[in-house]
N, C-alpha and C positions, 0 to 999 in steps of 0.2 A: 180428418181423412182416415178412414179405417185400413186395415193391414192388406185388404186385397187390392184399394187403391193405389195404397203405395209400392204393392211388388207391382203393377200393372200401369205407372205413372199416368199419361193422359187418358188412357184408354178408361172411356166408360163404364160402369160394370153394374150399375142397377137400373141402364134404360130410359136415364134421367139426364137431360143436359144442366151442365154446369156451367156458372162465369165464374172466370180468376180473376178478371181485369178488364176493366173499359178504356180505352187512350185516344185522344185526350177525356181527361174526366171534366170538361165542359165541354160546349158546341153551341153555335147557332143553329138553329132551323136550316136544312139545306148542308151544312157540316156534313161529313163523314167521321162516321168512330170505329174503332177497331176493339171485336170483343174477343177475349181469346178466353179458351176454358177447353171442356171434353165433352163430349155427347151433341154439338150444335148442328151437326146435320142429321137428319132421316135417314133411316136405313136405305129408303126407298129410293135416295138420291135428290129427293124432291128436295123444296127450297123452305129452310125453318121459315116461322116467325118472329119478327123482333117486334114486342107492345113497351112503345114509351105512352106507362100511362094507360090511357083509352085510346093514341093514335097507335098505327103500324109502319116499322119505318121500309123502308125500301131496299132492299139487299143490293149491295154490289157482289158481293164475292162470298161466299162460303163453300167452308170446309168442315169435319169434324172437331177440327181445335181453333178456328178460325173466323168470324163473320164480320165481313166490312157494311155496312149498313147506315143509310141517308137519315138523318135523323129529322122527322115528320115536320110541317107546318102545322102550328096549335098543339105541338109539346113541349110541357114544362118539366121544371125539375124534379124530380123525382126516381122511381123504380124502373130499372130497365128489366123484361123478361123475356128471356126467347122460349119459343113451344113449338116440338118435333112430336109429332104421331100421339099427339094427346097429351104429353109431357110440358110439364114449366119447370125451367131453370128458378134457381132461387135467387132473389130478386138484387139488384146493382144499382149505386145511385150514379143519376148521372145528370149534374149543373147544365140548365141551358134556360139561354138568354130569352128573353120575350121582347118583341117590339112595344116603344112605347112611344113615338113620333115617326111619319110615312112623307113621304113627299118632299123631302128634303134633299140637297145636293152639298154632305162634308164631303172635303178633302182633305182632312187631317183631322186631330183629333178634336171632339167636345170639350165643352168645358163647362166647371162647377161653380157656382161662388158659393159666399160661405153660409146661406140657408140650403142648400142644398140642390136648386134651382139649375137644371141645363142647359146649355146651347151651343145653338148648333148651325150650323152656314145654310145658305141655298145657295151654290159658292158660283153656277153655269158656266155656260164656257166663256173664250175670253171674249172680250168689249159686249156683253151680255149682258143688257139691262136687265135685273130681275124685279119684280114685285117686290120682293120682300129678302132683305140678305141675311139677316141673324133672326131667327125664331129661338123663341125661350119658355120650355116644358117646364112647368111648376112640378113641385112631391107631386100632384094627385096626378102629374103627365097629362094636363091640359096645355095644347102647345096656341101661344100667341105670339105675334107679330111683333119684334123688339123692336130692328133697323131696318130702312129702308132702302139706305141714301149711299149704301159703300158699293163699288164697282168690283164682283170679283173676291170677295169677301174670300177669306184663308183662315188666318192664324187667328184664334181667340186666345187670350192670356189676362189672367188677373192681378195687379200687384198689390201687394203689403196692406194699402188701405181699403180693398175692394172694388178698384175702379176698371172696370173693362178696355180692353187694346183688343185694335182687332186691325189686321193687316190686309190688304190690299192689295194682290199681284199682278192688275189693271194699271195701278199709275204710282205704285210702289210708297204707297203712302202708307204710315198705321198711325189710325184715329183713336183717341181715347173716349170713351163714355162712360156719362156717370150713368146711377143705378136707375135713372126716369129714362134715359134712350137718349139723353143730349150728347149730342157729339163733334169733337173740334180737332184738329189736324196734331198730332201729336209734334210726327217726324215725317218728312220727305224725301226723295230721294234716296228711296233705299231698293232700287232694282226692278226684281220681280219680286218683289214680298212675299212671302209666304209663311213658313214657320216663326214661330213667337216665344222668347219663354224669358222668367226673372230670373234671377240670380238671388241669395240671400241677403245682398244689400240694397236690393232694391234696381239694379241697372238693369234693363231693358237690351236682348239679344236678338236681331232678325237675321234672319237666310234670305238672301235673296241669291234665288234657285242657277243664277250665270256662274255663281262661285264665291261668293263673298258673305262672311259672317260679321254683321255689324255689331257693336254696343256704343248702345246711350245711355249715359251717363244720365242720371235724375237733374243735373244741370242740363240738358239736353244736348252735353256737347258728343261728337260721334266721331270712333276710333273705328276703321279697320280689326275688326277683333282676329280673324283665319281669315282662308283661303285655302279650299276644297274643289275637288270635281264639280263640273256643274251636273244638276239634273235636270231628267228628260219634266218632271212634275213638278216638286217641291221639297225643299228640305223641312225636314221635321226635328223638334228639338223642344229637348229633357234636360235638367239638371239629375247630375245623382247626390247618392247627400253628403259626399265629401267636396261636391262644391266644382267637378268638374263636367264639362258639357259635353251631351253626347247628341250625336249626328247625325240621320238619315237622309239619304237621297238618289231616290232611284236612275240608275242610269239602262241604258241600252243591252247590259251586262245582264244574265241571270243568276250572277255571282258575285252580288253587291256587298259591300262594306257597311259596317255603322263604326261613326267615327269618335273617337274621346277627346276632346278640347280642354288641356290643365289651365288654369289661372292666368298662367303667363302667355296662351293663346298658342299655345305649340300643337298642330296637331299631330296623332295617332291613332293607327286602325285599331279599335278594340276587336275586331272580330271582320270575318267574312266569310261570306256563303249561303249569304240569304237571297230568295227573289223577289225583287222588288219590295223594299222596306220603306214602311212610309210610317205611322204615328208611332211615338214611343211612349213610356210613363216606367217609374221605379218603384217598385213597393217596402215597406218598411224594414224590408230585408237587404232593398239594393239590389235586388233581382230585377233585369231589365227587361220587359214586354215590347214586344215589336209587332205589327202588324205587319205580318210576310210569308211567305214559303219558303219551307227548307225539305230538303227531298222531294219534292215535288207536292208535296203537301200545304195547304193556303188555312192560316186560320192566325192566332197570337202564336206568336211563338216567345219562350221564355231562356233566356241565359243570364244564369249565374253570376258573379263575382269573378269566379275562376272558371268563367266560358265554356259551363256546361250545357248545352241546347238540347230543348226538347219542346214538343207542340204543346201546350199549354190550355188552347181553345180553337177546335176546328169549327171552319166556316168561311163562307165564300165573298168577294168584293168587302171585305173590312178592310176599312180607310186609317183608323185610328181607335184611341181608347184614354178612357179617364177612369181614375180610380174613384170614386164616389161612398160616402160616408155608412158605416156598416158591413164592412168587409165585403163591400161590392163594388163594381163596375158599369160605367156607361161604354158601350160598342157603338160604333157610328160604323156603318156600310156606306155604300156609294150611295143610298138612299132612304137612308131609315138610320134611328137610335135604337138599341135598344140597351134592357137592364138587365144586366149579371148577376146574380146573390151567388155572389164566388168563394167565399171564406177567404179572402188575399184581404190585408190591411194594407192599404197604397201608403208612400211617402208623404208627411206631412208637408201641404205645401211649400213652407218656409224654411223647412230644415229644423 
């Protein structure tokens, strides 16, 4: 920044618009991102331009040091530029997701096995026969028909040896499947099933969304694990890598909790003041991702260790997220997958 920049802080002074910062520095298609710098509006009052790429995004709001801007259908990651009265900013990168599966119905998050391979619910409403319940996107994201036969399909999770759970909030059942699509009744009688997740030794934890956190033990016997608020949807559930269990579940509140579950089954609010929190996932940091709004803002949102929040990846009806091999991410909307090349290293399954 040269000397007359800095006696003149934001103000522009060679006629040239600037970015300092893009937030969040990912997004989905449809996202809002907020670009702050100096020079981004026109003299003229007229409204800049934002090029992600070869598309143009859509202004909500600008200012001189300020443009909130929709970020386009069929932009990828790359260079963001704004251009007022003939001017380009100098260029910004900014991470965003491509769809790689359409037509789909998660309600929570994806899931990986360990080639790399996706999946993902056609989860419908309830007592909804679907066609087809778990579709499964190979690496090249050709997406085929895995299961058929689940009612209401939710919670996907893999354990220790590779073998697919997949939960059931129709008649509260989660079925295990091996890797050809056979499938046989795991555990019963576990509510409205919905969220799934393992533990490091192997035990098996469901939500069922009335208020109750089960574990099954790999002998299949089943403890009352908590006892939480019900949700209006479904609970969602993460291990973090010290081994204790965290909670989502949306209620009627726009001021929802996610909850931390120690060993010994005690719970505690880690945090609240999110809207509507529904898939979670940890990354190798222990940094915790939630699919939610906070300030009224909807996209991932990220806290800390020590409960620092910030939007992470703006975008709209995101259900869930999985962290997938390469410092990227799977995003499941209400209706679609898509792929992240986010630079985050997620937690390794097993701890």
């Amino acid at each position: 920044m040269s000397f007359s920049e800095r006696i003149l802080g934001k103000k522009n002074v060679n006629g040239k618009p600037h970015i300092e910062s893009i937030v969040p520095a990912a997004a989905l298609p449809g996202g809002e991102v907020r670009i702050s710098g100096s020079g981004l509006k026109p003299p003229d009052l007229n409204r800049p331009r934002v090029q992600f790429g070869d598309a143009e995004g859509s202004i909500v709001i600008s200012s001189d040091d300020v443009v909130i801007v929709k970020v386009p259908e069929g932009a990828s990651s790359g260079s963001v530029v704004v251009s007022t009265n003939g001017h380009s900013s100098n260029p910004h990168e900014l991470k965003i997701a491509v769809p790689v599966a359409e037509s789909l119905h998660p309600v929570t998050n994806p899931a990986l096995d360990a080639q790399g391979n996706i999946y993902s619910t056609v989860s419908g409403t309830r007592g909804q026969k679907v066609a087809v319940s778990v579709y499964k996107i190979d690496t090249d994201y050709k997406m085929k028909p895995f299961l058929s036969d689940v009612m209401n399909a939710t919670g996907i999770a893999f354990d220790h040896q590779g073998e697919m759970y997949v939960s059931s909030r129709y008649d509260g059942t989660v079925y295990r499947v091996t890797p050809n699509g056979t499938m046989s009744q795991f555990a019963a009688g576990m509510g409205v099933a919905t969220g799934i997740a393992f533990d490091r030794t192997g035990n098996l934890y469901v939500g069922d969304r009335s208020g109750t956190i089960f574990k099954i033990a790999k002998s299949r016997e089943t403890f009352v694990f908590a006892t939480l608020e019900a949700s209006v949807s479904a609970y969602h559930l993460a291990f973090a890598p010290n081994g204790d269990l965290y909670v989502t579940g949306p209620t009627t509140s726009s001021y929802d909790a996610i909850y931390r579950i120690d060993p010994q089954g005690t719970v505690h609010e880690f945090f609240r003041g999110l809207g509507r929190p529904q898939g979670i996932a940890f990354d190798a940091q222990a940094n915790l991702y939630v699919a939610a709004s906070i300030a009224g803002k909807r996209g991932i949102v990220k806290i800390t260790p020590d409960k620092q929040v910030s939007l992470a990846v703006a975008g709209h009806g995101i259900v869930g997220l999985a962290f997938a091999p390469g410092k990227a991410a799977v995003v499941a909307t209400g209706n679609a997958v898509h792929y992240l090349a986010w630079g985050i290293e997620g937690m390794p399954l097993y701890g």
